[in-house]
C-alpha positions as CSV (number, residue, x, y, z in Angstrom):
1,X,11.9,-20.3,137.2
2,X,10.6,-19.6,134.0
3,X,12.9,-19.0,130.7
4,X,11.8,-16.4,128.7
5,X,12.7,-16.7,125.3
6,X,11.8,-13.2,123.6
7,X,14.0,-11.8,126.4
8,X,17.0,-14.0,125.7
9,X,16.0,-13.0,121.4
10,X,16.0,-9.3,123.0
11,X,19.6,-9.9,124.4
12,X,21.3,-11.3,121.3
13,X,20.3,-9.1,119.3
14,X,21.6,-6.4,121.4
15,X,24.7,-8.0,121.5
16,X,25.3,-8.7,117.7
17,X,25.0,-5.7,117.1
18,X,27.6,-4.4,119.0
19,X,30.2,-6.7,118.3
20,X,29.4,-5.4,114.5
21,X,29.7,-1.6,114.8
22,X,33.2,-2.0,116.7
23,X,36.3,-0.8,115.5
24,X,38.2,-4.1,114.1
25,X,40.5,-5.2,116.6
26,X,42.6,-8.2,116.5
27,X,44.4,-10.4,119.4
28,X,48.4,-10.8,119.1
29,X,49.9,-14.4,119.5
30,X,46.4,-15.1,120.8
31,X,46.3,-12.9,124.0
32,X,43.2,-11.2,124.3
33,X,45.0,-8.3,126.4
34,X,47.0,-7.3,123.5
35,X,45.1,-5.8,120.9
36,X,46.0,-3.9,117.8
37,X,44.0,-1.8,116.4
38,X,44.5,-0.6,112.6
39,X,42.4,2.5,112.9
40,X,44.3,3.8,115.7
41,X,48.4,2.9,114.2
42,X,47.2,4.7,111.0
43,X,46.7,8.3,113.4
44,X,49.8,7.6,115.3
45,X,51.2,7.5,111.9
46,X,49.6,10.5,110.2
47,X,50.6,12.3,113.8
48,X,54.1,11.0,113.6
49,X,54.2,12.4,109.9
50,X,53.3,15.6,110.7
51,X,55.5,16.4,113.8
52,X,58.2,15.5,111.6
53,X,57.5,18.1,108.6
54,X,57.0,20.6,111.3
55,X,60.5,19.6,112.7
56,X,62.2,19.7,109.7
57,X,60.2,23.3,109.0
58,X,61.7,24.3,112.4
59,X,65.1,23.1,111.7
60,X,65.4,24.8,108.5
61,X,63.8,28.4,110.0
62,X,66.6,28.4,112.4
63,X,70.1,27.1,110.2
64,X,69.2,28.5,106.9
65,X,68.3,32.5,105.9
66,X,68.9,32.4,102.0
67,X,68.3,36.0,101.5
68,X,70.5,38.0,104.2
69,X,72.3,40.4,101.7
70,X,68.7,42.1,101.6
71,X,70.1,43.0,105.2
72,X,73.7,44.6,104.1
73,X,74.0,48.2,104.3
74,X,77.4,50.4,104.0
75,X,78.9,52.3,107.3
76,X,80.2,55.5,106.1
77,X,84.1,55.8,106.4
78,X,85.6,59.4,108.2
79,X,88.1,60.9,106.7
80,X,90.6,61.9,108.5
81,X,91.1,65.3,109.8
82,X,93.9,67.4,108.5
83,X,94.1,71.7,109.6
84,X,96.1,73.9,107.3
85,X,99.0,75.1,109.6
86,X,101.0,77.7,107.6
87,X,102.6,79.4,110.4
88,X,102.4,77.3,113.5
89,X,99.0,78.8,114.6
90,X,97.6,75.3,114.2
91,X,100.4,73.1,115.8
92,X,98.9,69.7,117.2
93,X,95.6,70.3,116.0
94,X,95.7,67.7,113.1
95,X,96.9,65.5,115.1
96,X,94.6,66.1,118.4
97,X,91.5,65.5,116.1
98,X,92.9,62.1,114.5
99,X,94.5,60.1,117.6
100,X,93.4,59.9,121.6
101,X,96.3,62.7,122.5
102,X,95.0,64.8,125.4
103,X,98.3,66.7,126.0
104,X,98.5,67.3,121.9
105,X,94.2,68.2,122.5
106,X,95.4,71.2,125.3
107,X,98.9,72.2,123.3
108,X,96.9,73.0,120.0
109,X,94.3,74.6,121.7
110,X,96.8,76.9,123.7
111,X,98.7,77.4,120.3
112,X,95.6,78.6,118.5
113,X,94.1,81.4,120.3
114,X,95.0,84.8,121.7
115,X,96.5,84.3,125.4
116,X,95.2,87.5,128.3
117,X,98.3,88.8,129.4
118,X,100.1,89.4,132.2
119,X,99.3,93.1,132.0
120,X,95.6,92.6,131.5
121,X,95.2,90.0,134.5
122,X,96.6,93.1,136.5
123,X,93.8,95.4,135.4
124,X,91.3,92.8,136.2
125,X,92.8,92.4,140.3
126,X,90.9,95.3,141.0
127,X,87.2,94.3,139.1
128,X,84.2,93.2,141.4
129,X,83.1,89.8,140.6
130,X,79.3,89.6,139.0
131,X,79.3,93.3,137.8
132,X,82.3,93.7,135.7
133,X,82.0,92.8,132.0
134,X,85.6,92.0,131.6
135,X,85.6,90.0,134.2
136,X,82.5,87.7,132.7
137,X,84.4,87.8,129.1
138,X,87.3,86.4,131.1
139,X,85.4,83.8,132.8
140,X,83.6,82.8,129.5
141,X,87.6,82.3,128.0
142,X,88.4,80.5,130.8
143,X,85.7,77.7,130.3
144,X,86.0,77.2,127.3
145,X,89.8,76.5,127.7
146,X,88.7,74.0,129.8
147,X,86.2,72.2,127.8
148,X,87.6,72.7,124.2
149,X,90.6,70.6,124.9
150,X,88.3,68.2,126.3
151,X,86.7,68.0,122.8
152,X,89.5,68.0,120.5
153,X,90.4,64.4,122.6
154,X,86.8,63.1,122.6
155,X,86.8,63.7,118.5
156,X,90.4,62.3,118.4
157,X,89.4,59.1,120.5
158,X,86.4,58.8,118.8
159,X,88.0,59.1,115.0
160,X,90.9,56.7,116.6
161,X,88.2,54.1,118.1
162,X,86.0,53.9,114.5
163,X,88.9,53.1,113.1
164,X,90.6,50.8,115.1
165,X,86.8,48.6,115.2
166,X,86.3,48.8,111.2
167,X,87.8,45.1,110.9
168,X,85.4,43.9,114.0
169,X,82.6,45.6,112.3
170,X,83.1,44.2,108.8
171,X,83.9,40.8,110.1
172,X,80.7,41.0,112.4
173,X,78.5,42.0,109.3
174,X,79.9,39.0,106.9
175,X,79.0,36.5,109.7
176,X,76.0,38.1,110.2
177,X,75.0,37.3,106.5
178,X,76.5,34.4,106.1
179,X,74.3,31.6,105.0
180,X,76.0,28.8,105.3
181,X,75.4,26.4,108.8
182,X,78.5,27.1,110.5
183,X,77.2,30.6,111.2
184,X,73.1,29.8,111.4
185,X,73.0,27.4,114.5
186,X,70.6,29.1,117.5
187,X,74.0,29.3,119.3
188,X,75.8,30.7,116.7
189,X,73.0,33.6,116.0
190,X,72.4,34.3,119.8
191,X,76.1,35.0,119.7
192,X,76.5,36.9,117.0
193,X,73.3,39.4,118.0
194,X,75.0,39.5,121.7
195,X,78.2,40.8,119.8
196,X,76.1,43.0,117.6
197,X,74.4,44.3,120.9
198,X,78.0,45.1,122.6
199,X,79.2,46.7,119.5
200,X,76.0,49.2,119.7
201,X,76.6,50.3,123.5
202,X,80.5,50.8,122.6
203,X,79.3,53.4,119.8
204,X,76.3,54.5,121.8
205,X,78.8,55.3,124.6
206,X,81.6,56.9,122.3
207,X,78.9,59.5,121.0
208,X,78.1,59.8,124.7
209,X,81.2,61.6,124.8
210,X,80.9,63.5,121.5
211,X,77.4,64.7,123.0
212,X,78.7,65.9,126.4
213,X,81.2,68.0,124.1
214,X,78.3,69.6,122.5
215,X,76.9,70.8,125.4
216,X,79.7,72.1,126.9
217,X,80.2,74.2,124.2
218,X,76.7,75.4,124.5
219,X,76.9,76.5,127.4
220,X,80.0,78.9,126.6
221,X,78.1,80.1,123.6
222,X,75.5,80.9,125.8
223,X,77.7,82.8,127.7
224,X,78.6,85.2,125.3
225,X,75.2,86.1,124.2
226,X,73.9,86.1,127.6
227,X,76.9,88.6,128.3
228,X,76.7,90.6,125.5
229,X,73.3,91.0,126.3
230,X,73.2,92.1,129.7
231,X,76.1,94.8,128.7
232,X,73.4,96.0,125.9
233,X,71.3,96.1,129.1
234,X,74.2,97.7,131.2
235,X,75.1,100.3,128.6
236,X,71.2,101.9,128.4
237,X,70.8,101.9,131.9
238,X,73.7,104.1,131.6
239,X,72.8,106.2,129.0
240,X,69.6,106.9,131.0
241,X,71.3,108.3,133.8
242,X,73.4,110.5,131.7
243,X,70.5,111.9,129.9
244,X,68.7,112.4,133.1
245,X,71.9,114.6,135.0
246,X,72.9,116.1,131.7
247,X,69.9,116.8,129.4
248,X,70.1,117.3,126.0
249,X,66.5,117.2,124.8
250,X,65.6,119.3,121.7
251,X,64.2,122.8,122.3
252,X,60.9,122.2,123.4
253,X,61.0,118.6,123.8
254,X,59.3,116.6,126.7
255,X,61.5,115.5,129.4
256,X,59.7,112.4,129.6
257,X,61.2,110.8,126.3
258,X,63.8,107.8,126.4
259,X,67.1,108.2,124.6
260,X,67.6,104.6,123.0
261,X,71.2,104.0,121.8
């Protein structure tokens, strides 16, 4: 067998240059399978460096919010209610509209308005149901002696509950924008945004109440017009029919016109 020497030149060559383009490596306590290599500790390094400042970024996103007073705002006190009351017309009704008193709600509202009495419920014994006016202002008065009491306690409860919460709210709100870390752990601000959460459904369900009494009180306005208007209705329908068995059209006049009250 023949040895070829520009082959073996070809080979050296080859191999020289690899060993010199390699990234510098060097053999620990003279093992040659552990290597270190100074090109790759100075990434881990620059790696390492950076996962740290965006730690420490992190950290101090969650425990620290230096400006939080641009966050305070002022909840607008009620006053409370008070109902002049110079002769006992308005008994109770301070008092219903300040405190959660349902009794005190229906005694003021008794106190306070004209009562049907005995002699005009016997009148009424003898009125068909859905075509007697007196019978529809009656039912009007009785519905809203049902629902006005109602209201007088949901505004008393409501004045009563705003109150009685004014020392939760406020010491919500100061821990709330507080800066210090006591208060700006993850925990401690997941807690503090589930109180802020339950204290929203409390009011959201107090004005609930408030909003129900609105519409109940609606709906007996909107009896009374929709009364009064079908008597206007009522009352030229029977005008008509006079006017048609008892004329009293102008000399000369056409039969044919309308007598509008």
């Amino acid at each position: 067998m023949q040895f070829d020497v520009r082959k073996h030149r070809k080979f050296l060559l080859a191999g020289g240059l690899a060993l010199a383009t390699a990234t510098p490596a060097f053999a620990i306590f003279g093992l040659g399978d552990i290597v270190f290599d100074p090109t790759s500790w100075g990434e881990l390094v620059a790696q390492a460096t950076t996962a740290y400042n965006q730690l420490n970024t992190f950290k101090a996103n969650i425990e620290h919010f230096s400006f939080k007073n641009v966050w305070t705002t002022t909840q607008t006190q009620m006053r409370q209610a008070s109902v002049g009351n110079q002769f006992g017309e308005t008994s109770g009704m301070t008092t219903a509209l300040n405190n959660d008193s349902p009794e005190t709600s229906s005694t003021a509202w008794s106190m306070s308005n004209v009562q049907v009495n005995g002699s005009t419920n016997a009148y009424l014994q003898g009125q068909q149901v859905g075509n007697s006016a007196q019978l529809s202002q009656l039912a009007m008065i009785e519905a809203s002696d049902s629902v006005s009491p109602d209201c007088l306690t949901a505004v008393g409860q409501y004045r009563a509950a705003r109150n009685a919460s004014a020392t939760a709210n406020a010491d919500l709100a100061q821990q709330q924008l507080d800066t210090s870390d006591s208060t700006n752990s993850e925990v401690e601000q997941l807690n503090l945004l589930n109180a802020s959460e339950a204290q929203r459904m409390t009011e959201i369900q107090a004005q609930g109440v408030l909003h129900a009494c609105l519409a109940s009180q609606m709906t007996v306005a909107n009896m009374q017009q929709r009364n009064a208007a079908a008597q206007d209705l009522n009352t030229w329908s029977f005008v008509q029919q006079q006017q048609q068995a008892n004329p009293t059209y102008v000399g000369g006049g056409s039969s044919t016109n309308s007598f509008i009250p």
